[in-house]
GUTILUM-720494 format. One line per field, with one value per residue (C-alpha): z, y, x. Coordinates in pm, 1 decimal, always signed. Layout:
N
w: Z;... $
v: Y;... $
u: X;... $
This chain:
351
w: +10901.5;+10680.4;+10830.4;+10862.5;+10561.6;+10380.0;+10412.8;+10287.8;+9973.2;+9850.7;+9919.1;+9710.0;+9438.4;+9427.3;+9387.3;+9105.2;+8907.9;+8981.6;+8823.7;+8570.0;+8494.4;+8524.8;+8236.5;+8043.9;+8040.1;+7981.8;+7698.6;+7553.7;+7625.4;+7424.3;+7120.0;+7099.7;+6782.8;+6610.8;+6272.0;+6148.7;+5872.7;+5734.8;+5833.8;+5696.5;+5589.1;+5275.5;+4956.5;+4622.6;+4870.3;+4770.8;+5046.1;+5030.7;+5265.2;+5303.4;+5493.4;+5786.6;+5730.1;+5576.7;+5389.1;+5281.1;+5048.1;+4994.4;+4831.6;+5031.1;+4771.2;+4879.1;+4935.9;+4957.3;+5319.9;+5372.3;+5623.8;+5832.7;+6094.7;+6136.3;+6140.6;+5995.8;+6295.4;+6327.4;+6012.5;+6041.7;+6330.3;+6193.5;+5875.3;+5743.7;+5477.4;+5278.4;+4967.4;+4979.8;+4648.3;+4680.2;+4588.6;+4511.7;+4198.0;+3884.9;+3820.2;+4174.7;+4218.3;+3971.1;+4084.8;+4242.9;+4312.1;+4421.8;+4394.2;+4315.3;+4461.2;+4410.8;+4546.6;+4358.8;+4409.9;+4123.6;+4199.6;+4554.9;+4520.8;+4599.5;+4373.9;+4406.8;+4118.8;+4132.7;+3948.2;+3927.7;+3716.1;+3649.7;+3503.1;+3680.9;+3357.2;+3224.9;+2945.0;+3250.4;+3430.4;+3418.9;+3625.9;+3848.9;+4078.6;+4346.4;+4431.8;+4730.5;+4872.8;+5000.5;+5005.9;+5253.9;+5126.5;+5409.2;+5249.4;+5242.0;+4911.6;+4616.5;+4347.9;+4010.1;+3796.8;+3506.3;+3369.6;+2989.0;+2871.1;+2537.8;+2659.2;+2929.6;+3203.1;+3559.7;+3790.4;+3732.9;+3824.2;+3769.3;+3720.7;+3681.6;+3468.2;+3425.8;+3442.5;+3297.1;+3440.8;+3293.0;+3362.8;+3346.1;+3322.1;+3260.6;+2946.1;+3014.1;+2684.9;+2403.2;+2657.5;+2824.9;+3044.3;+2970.7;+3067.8;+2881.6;+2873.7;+2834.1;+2900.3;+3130.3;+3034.8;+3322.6;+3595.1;+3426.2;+3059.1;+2816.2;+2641.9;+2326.9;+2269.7;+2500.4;+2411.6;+2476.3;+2689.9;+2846.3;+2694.0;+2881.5;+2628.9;+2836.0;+3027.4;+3353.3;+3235.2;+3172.4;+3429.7;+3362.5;+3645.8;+3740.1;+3582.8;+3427.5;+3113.6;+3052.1;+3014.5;+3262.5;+3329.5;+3557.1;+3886.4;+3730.7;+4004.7;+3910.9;+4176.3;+4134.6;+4270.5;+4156.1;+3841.7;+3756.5;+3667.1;+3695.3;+3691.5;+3908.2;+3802.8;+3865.0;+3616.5;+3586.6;+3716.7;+4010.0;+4148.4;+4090.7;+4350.2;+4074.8;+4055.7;+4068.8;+4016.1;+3733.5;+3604.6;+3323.4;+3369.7;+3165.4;+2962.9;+3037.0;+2682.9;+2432.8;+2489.3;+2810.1;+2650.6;+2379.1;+2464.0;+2320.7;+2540.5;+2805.5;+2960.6;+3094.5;+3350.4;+3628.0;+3799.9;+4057.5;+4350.7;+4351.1;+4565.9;+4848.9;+4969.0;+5220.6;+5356.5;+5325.3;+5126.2;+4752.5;+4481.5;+4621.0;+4401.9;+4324.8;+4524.7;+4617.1;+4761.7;+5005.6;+5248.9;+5636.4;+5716.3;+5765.8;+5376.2;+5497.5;+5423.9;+5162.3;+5199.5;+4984.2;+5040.3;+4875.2;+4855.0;+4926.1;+5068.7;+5264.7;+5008.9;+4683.5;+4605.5;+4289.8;+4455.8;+4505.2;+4843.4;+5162.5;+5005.6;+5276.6;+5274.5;+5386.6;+5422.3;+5456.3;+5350.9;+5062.0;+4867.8;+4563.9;+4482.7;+4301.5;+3995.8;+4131.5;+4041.4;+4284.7;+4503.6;+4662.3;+4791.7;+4906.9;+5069.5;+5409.1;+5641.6;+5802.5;+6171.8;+6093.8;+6291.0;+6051.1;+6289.4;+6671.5;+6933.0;+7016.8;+7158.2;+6964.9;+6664.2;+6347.8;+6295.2;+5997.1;+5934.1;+6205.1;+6264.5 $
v: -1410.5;-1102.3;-775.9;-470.8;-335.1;-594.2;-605.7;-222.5;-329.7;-608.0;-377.6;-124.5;-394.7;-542.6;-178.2;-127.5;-431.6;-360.7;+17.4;-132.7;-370.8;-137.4;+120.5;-232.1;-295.2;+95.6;+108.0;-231.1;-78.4;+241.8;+44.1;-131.3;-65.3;+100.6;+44.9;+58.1;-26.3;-326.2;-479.2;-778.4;-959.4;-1089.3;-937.0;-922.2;-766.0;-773.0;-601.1;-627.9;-482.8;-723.7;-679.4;-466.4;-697.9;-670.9;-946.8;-923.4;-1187.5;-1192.6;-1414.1;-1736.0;-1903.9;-2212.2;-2236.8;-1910.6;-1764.6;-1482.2;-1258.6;-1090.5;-847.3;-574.6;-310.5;-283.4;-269.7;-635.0;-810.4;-993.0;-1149.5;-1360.0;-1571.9;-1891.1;-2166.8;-2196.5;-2373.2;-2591.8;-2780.4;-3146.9;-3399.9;-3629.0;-3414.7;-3459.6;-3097.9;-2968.0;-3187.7;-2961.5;-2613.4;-2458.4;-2080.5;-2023.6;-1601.8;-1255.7;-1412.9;-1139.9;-1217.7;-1146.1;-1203.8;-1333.4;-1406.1;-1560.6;-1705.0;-1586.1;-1642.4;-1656.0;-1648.6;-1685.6;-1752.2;-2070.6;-2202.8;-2633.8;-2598.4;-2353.7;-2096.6;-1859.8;-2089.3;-2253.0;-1957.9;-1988.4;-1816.2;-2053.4;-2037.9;-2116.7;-2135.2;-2080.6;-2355.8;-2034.2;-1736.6;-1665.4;-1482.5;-1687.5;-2004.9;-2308.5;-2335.6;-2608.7;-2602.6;-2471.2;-2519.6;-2314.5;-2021.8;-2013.9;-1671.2;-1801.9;-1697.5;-1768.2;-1542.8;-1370.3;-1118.5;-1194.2;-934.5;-767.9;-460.6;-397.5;-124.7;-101.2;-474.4;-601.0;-805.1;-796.3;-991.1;-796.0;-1005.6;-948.2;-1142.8;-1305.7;-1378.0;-1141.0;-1004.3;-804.9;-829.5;-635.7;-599.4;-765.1;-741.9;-905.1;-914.5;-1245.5;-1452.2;-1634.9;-1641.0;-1881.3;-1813.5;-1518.8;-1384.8;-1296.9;-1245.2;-1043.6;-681.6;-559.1;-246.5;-162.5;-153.9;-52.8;+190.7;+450.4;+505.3;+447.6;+126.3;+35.2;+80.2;+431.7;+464.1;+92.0;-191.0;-363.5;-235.7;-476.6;-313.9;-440.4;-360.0;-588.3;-622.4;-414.7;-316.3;-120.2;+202.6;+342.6;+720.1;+970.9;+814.6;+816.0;+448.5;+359.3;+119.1;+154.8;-87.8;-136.8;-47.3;-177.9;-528.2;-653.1;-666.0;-305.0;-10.3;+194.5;-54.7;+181.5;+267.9;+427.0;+519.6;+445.8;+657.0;+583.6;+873.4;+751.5;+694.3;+434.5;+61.9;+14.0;-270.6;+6.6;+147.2;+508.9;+544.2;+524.5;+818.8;+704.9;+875.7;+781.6;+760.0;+802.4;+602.5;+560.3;+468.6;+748.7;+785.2;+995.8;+735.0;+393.4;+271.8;+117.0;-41.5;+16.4;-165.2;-421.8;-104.2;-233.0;+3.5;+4.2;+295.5;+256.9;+109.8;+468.4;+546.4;+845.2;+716.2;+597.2;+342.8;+204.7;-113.0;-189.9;-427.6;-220.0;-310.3;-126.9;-216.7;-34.2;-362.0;-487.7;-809.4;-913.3;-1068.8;-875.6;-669.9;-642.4;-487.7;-191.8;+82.2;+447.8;+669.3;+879.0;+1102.1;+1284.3;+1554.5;+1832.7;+1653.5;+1336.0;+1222.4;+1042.9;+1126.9;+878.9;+1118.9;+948.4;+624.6;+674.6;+500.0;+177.6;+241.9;+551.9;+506.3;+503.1;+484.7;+604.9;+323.4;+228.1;+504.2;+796.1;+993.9;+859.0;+1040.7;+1175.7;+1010.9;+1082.5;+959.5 $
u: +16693.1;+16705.0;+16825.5;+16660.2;+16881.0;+16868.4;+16495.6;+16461.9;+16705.4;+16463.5;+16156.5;+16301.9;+16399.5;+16078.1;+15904.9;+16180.8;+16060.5;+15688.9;+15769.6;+15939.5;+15636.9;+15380.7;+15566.6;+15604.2;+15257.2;+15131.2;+15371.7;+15213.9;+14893.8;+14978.8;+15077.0;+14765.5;+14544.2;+14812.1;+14897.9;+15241.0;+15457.0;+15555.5;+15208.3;+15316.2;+15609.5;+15497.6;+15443.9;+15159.4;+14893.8;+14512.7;+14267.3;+13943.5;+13655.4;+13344.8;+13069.4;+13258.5;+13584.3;+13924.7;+14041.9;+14369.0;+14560.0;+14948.5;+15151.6;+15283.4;+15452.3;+15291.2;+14900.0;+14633.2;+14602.6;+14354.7;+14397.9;+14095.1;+13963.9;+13696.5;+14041.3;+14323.6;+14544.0;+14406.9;+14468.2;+14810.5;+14699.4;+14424.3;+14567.9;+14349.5;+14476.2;+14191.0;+14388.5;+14717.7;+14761.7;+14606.5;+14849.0;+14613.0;+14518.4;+14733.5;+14729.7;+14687.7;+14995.8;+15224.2;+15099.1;+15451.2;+15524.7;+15192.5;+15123.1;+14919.6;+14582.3;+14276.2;+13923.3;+13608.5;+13258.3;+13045.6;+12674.6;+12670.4;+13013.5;+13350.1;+13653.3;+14016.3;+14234.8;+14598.8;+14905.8;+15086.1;+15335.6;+15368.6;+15676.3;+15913.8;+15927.8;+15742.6;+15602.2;+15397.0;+15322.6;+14892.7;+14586.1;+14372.8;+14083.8;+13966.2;+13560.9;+13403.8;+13152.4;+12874.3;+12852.9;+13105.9;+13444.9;+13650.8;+13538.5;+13554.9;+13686.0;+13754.1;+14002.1;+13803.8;+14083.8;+14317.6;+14129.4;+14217.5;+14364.8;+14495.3;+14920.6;+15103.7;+14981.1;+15012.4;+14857.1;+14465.4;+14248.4;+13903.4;+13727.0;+13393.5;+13217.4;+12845.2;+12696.8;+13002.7;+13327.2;+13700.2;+13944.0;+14300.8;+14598.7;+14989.0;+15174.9;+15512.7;+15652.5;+15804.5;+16048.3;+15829.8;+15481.6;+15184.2;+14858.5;+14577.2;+14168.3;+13852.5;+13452.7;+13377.5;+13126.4;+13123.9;+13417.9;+13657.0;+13509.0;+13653.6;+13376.1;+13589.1;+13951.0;+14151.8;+14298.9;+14613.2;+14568.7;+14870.2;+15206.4;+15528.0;+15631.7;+15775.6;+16093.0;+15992.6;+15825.7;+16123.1;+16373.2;+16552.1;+16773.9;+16804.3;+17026.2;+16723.0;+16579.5;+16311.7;+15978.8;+15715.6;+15391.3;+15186.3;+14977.0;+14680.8;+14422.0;+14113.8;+14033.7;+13694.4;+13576.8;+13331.5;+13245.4;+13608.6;+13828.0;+14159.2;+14395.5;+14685.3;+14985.6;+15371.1;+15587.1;+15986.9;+16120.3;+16022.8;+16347.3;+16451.8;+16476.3;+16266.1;+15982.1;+15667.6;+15333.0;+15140.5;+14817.2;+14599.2;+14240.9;+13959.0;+13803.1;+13451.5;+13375.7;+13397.7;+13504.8;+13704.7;+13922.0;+14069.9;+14374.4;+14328.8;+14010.3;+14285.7;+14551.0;+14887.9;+15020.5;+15365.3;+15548.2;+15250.5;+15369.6;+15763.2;+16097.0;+16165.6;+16576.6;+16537.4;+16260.2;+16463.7;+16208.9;+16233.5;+16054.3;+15701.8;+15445.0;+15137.3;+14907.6;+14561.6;+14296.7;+14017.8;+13803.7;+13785.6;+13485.9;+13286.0;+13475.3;+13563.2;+13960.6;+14061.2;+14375.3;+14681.4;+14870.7;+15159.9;+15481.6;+15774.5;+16159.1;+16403.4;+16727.9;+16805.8;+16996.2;+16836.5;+16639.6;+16313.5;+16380.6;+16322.0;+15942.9;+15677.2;+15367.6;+15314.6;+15035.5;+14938.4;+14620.4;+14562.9;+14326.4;+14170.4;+14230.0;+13959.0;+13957.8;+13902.9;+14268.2;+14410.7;+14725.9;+14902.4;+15171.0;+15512.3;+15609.5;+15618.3;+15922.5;+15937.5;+15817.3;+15570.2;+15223.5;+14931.1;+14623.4;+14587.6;+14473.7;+14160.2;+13917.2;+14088.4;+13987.9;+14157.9;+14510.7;+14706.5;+15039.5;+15282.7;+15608.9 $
């Protein structure tokens, strides 16, 4: 038999943990439908906004996972296999390092390309893809094969102006990676020979500041607004604390695959100290659904140590300014809420 005392102490025990679960569960609630940074622990991020859903694609190292959700707060929670290499396929069979998948639609199919290598160097680093089965961007899909690009190659990517496709894609040999051009025929078929377009000619292209010097430019993405087109793209190695973005903006006239109809322009997007956050790159770009936001994700890390281990990728909006140039601002800090919960009016960023 309990005692009266001892029957007050266990009441007010049990009311403690009830308190204690009740502020549990109101402080879960609060964090629901928030957005914050990293939103996911991998890195080579492509988003993508289809028909009222996000699709995001990251690099797994191992097989192509998308990502989905009508918000963004939702994405990382939803991840599908669509590809792992069959190894019943002689050249499925010597696809390793598996990375930078992009999805495109062409007609009423969907397409993944992606960069493999068969032989563990750069002489075997190639772009494949992936085609969907309908016309749904989730898939199913089936193994298309290597898209030929003529070079060893990396970091396939598209952008569209008038009725025509490009495909943009990153050299690997000469001691340096660039970006490369050219029109699509078809989704695996160069119409002609490709161009090179971007050449990392200028310091921070080249790691000024870091203990790499070897000029990079790669992950080309295309950003569209107001009749305006760029191509946002990381400059420095990979592995480097001063890995970055630039910008190459089209003048609007004359043949997009010619360099001199082109601007360069960077650091745009770059490490911040004060922030803990380094080598932010490979940006990709979408609107909330409404477009009245316009979003960048990008791989970043939290060491200045020159590695490429530890990136994650993180998020945060941005805008344009009156010119139509856009401004990406600063990286923001690990931790920093990017979107209010549920039922509330879209926030600024707020730490």
């Amino acid at each position: 038999m309990l005692s009266e005392t001892q029957k007050i102490k266990k009441w007010i025990a049990c009311g403690v943990l009830l308190a204690a679960s009740l502020l549990n569960a109101t402080a879960l609630k609060s964090q629901q439908g928030k957005l914050t940074n990293p939103v996911l622990e991998n890195a080579d991020p492509f988003i993508a906004l289809v028909r009222g859903n996000y699709i995001l694609l990251a690099t797994t190292g191992r097989n192509i996972t998308l990502w989905s959700g009508p918000r963004m707060e939702e994405l990382a929670h939803f991840p599908r296999v669509v590809w792992t290499p069959s190894q019943d396929d002689p050249l499925q069979k010597l696809l390793t390092q598996i990375w930078s998948p992009t999805l495109w639609q062409f007609d009423d199919r969907w397409w993944i390309y992606f960069t493999a290598t068969t032989d563990g160097g750069n002489s075997g680093h190639a772009i494949f893809a992936l085609e969907s089965v309908g016309n749904n961007p989730l898939g199913p899909y089936t193994f298309a094969g290597k898209v030929e690009t003529g070079q060893p190659s990396i970091d396939p990517s598209v952008l569209r102006a008038g009725h025509k496709s490009y495909l943009m894609f990153v050299s690997v040999t000469g001691g340096h990676n660039a970006v490369w051009i050219a029109p699509l025929s078809g989704p695996q078929t160069l119409a002609r020979k490709p161009n090179l377009l971007i050449y990392p000619d200028m310091p921070w292209e080249q790691g000024k500041g870091s203990t790499s010097d070897l000029p990079v430019a790669e992950g080309p993405t295309a950003l569209y607004y107001d009749g305006h087109t760029f191509i946002v793209y990381s400059g420095s190695h990979t592995a480097s604390p001063v890995y970055c973005l630039g910008l190459f903006t089209y003048s609007g006239h004359g043949e997009i695959t010619d360099p001199r109809n082109w601007r360069k322009s960077g650091p745009v997007f770059q490490q911040s100290i004060k922030d803990g956050v380094f080598g932010p790159g490979r940006g990709t770009f979408t609107t909330s659904p409404d477009g009245r936001q316009n979003w960048i994700l990008y791989a970043a890390k939290t060491s200045s140590a020159f590695t490429a281990q530890g990136r994650s990728i993180r998020a945060q909006l941005f805008t344009f300014d009156a010119s139509g140039m856009p401004d990406f601002g600063s990286p923001v800090s690990p931790g920093t809420v990017l979107t209010a919960p549920s039922g509330e009016a879209p926030s600024t960023l707020q730490h």
